[in-house]
C-alpha positions in Angstrom: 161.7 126.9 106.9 162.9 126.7 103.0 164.5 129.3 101.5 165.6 129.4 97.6 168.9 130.6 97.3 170.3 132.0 94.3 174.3 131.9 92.8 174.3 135.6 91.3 177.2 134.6 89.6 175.8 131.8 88.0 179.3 129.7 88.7 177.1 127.0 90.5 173.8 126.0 90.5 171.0 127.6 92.9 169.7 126.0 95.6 167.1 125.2 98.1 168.2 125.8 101.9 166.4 124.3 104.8 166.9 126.7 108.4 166.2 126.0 111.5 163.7 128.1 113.3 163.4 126.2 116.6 165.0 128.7 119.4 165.3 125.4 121.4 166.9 123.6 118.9 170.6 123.2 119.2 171.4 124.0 115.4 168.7 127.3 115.9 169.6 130.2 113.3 171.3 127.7 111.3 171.3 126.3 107.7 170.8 122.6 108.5 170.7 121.2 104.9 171.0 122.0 101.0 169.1 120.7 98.5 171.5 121.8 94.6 169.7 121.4 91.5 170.8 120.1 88.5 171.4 123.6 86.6 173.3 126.4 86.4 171.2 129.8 85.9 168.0 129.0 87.3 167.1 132.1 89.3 164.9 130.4 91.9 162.7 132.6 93.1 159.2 132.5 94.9 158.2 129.0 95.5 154.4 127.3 96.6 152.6 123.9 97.7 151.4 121.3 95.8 148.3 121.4 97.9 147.0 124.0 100.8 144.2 124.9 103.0 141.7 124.9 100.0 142.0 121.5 98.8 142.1 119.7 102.4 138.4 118.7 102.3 140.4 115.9 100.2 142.5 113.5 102.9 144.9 112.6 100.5 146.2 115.8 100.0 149.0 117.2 102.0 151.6 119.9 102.0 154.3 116.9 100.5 155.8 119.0 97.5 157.5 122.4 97.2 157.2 124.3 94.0 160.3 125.8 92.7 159.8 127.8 89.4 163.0 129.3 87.9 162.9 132.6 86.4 165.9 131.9 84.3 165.7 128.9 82.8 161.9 128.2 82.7 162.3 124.9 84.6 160.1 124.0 87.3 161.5 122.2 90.5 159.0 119.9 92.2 160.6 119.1 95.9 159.7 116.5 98.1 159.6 117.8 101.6 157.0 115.2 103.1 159.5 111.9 103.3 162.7 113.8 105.1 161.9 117.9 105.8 164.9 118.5 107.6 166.4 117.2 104.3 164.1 117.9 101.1 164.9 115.7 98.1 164.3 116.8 94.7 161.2 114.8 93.1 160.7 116.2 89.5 161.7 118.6 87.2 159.1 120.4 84.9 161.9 121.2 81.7 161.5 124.4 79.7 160.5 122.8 76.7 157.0 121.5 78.4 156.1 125.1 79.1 157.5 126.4 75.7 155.1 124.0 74.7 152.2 125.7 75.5 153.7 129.3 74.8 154.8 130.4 78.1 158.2 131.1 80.1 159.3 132.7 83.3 156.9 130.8 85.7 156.2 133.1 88.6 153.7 132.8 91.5 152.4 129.1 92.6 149.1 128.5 94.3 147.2 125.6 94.4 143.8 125.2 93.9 140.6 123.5 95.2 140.4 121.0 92.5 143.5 119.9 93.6 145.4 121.5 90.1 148.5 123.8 90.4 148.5 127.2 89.1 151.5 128.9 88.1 151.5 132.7 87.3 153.9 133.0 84.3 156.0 136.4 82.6 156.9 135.8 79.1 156.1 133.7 76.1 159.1 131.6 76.1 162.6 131.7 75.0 162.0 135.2 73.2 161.1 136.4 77.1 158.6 138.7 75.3 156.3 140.2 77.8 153.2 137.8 78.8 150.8 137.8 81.3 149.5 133.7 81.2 148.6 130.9 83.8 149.7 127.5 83.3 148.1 124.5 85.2 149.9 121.6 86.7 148.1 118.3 87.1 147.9 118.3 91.0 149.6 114.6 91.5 151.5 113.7 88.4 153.0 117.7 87.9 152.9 117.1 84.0 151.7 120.6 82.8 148.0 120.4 80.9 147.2 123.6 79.9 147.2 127.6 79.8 144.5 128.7 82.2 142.9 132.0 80.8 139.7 130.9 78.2 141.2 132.0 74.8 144.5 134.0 74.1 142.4 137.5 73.9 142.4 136.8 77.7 145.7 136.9 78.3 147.3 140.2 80.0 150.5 142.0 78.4 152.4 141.4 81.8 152.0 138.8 84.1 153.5 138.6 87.9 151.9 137.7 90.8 148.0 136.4 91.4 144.9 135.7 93.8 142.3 133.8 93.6 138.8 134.4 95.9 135.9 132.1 94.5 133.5 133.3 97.1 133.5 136.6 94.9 134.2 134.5 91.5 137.4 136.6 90.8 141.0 136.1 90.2 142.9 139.6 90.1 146.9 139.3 88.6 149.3 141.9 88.6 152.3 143.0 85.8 156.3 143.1 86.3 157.1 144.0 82.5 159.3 142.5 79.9 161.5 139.9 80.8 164.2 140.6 78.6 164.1 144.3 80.6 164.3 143.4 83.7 166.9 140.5 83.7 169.0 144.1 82.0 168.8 145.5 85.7 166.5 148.9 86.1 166.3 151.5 83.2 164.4 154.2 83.6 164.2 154.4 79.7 162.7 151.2 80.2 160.0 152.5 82.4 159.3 155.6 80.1 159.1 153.2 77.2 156.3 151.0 78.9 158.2 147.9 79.4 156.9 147.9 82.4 152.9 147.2 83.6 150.5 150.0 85.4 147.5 147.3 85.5 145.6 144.9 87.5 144.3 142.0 85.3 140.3 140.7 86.8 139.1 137.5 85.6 136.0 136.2 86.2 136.8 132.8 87.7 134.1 130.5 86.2 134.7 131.6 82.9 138.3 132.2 82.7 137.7 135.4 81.1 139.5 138.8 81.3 136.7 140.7 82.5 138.5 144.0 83.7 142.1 145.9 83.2 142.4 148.6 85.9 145.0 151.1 85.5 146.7 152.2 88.3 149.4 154.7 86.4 152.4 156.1 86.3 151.9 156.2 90.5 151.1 152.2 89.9 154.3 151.4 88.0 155.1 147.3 88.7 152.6 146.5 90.7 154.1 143.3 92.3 152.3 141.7 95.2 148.7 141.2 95.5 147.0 140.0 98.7 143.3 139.6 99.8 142.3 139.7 103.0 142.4 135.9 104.7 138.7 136.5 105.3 137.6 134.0 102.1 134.2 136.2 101.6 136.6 139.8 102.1 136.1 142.0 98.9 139.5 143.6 99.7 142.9 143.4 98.2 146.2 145.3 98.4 148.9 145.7 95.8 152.2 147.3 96.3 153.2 149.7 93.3 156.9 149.6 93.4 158.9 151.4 91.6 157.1 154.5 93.5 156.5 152.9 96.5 152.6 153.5 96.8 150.7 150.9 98.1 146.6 150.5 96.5 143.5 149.2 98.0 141.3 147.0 95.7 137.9 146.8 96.4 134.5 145.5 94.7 132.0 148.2 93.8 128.2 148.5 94.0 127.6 147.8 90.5 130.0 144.7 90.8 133.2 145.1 89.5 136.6 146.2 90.7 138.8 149.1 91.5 141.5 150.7 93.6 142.6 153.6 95.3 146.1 154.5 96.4 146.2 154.4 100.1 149.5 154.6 101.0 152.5 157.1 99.0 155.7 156.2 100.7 157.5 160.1 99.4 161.0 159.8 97.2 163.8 161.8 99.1 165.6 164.3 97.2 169.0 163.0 97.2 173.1 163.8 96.3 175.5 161.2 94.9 172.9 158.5 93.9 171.8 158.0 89.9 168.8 159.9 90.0 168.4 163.3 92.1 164.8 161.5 94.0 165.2 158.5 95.1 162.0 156.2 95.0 161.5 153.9 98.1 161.0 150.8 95.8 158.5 148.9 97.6 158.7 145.1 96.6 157.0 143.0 99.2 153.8 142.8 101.0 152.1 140.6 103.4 149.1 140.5 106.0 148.6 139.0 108.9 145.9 135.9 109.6 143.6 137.8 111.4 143.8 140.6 108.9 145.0 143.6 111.5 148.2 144.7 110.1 149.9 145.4 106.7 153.8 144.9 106.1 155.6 145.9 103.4 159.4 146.7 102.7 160.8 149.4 100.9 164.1 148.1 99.3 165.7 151.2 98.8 165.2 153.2 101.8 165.5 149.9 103.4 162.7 150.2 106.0 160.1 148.0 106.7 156.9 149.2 107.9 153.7 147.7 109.8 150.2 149.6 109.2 146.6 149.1 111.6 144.3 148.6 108.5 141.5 147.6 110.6 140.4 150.8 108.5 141.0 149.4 105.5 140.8 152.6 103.3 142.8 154.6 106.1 145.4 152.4 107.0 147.5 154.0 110.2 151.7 153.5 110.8 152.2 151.9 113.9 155.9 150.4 113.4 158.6 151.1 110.9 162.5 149.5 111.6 165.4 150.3 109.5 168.0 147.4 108.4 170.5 148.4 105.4 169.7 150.3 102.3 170.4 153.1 100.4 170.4 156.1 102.3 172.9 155.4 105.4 174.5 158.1 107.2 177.8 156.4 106.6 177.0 155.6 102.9 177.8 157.6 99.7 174.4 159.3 99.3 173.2 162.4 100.7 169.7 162.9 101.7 169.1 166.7 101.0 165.4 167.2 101.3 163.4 164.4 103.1 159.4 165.4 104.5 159.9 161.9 106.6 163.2 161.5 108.3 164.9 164.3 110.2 168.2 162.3 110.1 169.4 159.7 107.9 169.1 155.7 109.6 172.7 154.1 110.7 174.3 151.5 109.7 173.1 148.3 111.6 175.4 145.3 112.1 174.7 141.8 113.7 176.6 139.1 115.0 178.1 140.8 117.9 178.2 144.1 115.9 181.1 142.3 113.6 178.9 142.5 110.4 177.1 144.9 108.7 174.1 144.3 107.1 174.7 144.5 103.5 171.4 145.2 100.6 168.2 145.8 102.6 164.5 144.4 104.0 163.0 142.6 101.1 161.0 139.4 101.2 158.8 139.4 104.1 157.1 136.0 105.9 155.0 136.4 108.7 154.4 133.4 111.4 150.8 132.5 111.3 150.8 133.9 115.6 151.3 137.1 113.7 154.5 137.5 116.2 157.7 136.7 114.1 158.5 138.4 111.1 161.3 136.8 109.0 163.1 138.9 106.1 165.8 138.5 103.5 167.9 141.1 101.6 167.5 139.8 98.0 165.1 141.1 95.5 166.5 139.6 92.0 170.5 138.8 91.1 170.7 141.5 88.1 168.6 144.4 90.5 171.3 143.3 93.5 174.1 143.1 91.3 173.0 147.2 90.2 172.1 148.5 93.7 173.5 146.2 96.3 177.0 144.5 94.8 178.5 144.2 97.8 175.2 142.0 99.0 176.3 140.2 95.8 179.8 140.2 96.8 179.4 139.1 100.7 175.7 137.5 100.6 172.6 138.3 102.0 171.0 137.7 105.6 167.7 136.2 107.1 166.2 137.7 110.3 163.5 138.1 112.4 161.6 140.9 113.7 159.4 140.4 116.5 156.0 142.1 116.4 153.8 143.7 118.7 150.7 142.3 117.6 148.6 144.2 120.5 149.8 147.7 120.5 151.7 147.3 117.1 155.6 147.9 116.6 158.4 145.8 115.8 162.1 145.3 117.4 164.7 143.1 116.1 165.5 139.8 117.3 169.3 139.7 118.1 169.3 135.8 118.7 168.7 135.7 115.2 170.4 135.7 111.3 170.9 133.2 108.9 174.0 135.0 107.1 174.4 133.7 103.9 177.6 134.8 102.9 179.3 131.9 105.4 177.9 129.1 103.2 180.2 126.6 102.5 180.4 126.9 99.0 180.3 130.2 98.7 178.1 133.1 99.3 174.4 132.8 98.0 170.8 135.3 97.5 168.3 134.4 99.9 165.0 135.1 98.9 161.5 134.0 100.0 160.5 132.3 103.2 158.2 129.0 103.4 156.6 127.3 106.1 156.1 123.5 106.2 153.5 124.5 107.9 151.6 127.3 105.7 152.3 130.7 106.3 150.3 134.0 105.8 150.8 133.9 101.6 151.0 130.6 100.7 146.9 129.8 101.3 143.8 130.8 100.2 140.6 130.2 101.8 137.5 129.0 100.4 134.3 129.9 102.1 131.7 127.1 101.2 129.0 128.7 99.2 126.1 126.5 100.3 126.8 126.5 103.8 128.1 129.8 103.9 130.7 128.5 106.6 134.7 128.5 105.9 136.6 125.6 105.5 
């Protein structure tokens, strides 16, 4: 698997790990290469394929490139993980000038697409970090960057993050962070009441590249980050996580044709003593389903719980496992929970590694085997968030782990054989974030159901 990691100091430059997830491998559970680019600052943070499951009517297309987009700089990494993927090599780099170019910054989510292009979500405007919600498009062999993707600059959101495409239903749907040059501060709640951050899903109509729809989820719907359809390429639902208020939204496609959601999940806040803030919010920041569409997971980086839903019953989606690693609101830790309609206790401290260790931050980025049976997670949401709520994390580095999952009754246990801890790198301790499959994975395609045949490819 490849894993960006991120310096949070910013004394050496981020890089891209390579772990070993073989059990029957001899270096199992173990970093078994490093890939440093060339930069100091870069903020690595979700990366994507050159190519995926909706381009492979095409033979020549393959899985051969990572996409590395760095939050910080604006720089785009283009990794070669065809020739050696035990040992990735770095191919390209995209500089920030050729995206300042075309009036964008902060390059986000990667997907491919079926006309074998590369889309990138993107945050900002450019250097001014200005809140932005564009698309850039990458041509799909040569990575030069062509264009913007939205038809005309009245099309473009206020705040961009994350995106989906489903052609079957002619529809891309975005979702907003807020202003870079907010967030990189850390979390202000000043900030929230000041709208620098986004309550809206962004709908475009595919074909026409044209903002069709803004749906406002809210104050309940601050940040919507992640947005995933259903794998089912002719589903008409989607699910966002809201998090600063940890409330998770169905979206869904009316009778008259357009689009809207409907909160489906409110994780509570838990009255608290000795935090900042007398609630404190679960913080919800990462989302994933599995292949066959049974079960929602999402993490809740505060509490530091992760939790697996049934949403066979896709507007009544029913708990069936929840596990607790790190976060906030240990029994040991400073805080105090004093009014909690959830928890009757407060969740222990958990340590691995023979019980040497404990688990510093809490459950963030979530990757789910495409079996549906492992769940791998890391601890780091973003450097200047883990730097406000988790130093230590900062301090002795985060971990990688996997859960394994139930996928006939539901529930989810630990797997002790298992963590990746990344504050025994050699060079020093490092931010793991997300988790990528050579493979593909459960986020990193889209499916395209053929609209003549009506079958899916």
């Amino acid at each position: 698997m490849y894993v960006p990691c991120i310096i949070s100091d910013k004394t050496r430059p981020d890089y891209l790990a390579t772990v070993d997830t073989d059990p029957a491998s001899p270096t199992y559970s173990q970093v078994i290469s490093r890939l440093p680019f060339p930069y100091l600052g870069d903020e690595v943070h979700h990366t994507g394929w050159n190519a995926c499951s909706s381009c492979f009517d095409d033979s020549s297309r393959s899985r051969s490139r990572l996409i590395v987009p760095a939050l910080g700089t604006d720089r785009v990494y283009i990794v070669d993980v065809k020739t050696d993927p035990r040992n990735p090599k770095l191919d390209k780099v995209i500089e920030p000038w050729e995206l300042h170019a075309l009036g964008v910054g902060t390059p986000h989510t990667t997907h491919c697409l079926a006309d074998g292009n590369v889309m990138i979500s993107t945050l900002s405007d450019g250097p001014e970090k200005n809140g932005k919600g564009n698309f850039v498009l990458l041509d799909g062999k040569t990575f030069k960057p062509k264009a913007t993707w939205p038809a005309s600059e009245e099309d473009v959101a206020t705040f961009g993050y994350d995106f989906w495409y489903q052609p079957y239903h002619n529809v891309i749907i975005s979702s907003e962070w807020g202003h870079p040059k907010s967030f990189f501060e850390g979390l202000d709640m000043k900030h929230v009441e000041e709208g620098h951050y986004g309550t809206h899903l962004n709908v475009y109509d595919w074909t026409t590249r044209k903002l069709t729809q803004k749906i406002d989820l809210g104050m309940e719907g601050v940040m919507p980050l992640e947005i995933r359809f259903l794998h089912d390429p002719k589903s008409a639902v989607a699910f966002v996580g809201s998090a600063l208020f940890a409330n998770m939204f169905r979206i869904f496609k009316t009778e008259k044709g357009d689009w809207a959601a409907e909160k489906v999940i409110d994780v509570p806040s838990k009255k608290v003593e000795g935090w900042i803030l007398p609630e404190m919010p679960g913080v919800m920041t990462d989302i994933i389903i599995s292949m066959d569409d049974r079960y929602l997971y999402f993490s809740n980086w505060l509490h530091g719980d992760i939790r697996q839903y049934d949403i066979t019953d896709t507007r009544n989606p029913r708990l069936t496992g929840q596990i607790f690693l790190g976060g906030s609101i240990l029994r040991e830790g400073s805080v105090r929970v004093v009014e909690d309609t959830e928890l009757s206790v407060q969740p222990q401290t958990r340590y691995v590694k023979g019980g040497t260790k404990k688990i510093e931050g809490a459950p963030q980025m979530l990757q789910l085997s495409l079996d549906g049976k492992r769940l791998y997670v890391t601890t780091s949401l973003f450097a200047p968030w883990d730097k406000q709520f988790y130093p230590e994390m900062c301090n002795k580095g985060s971990m990688m782990f996997v859960i394994n999952v139930d996928t006939e009754n539901g529930g989810m246990q630990m797997n002790n054989d298992f963590c990746v801890d990344f504050g025994d790198e050699p060079e020093g301790p490092s931010l793991a974030h997300e988790v990528r499959y050579p493979g593909g994975d459960c986020t990193s395609d889209i499916y395209v159901a053929d609209m003549d045949k009506r079958t899916t490819k």
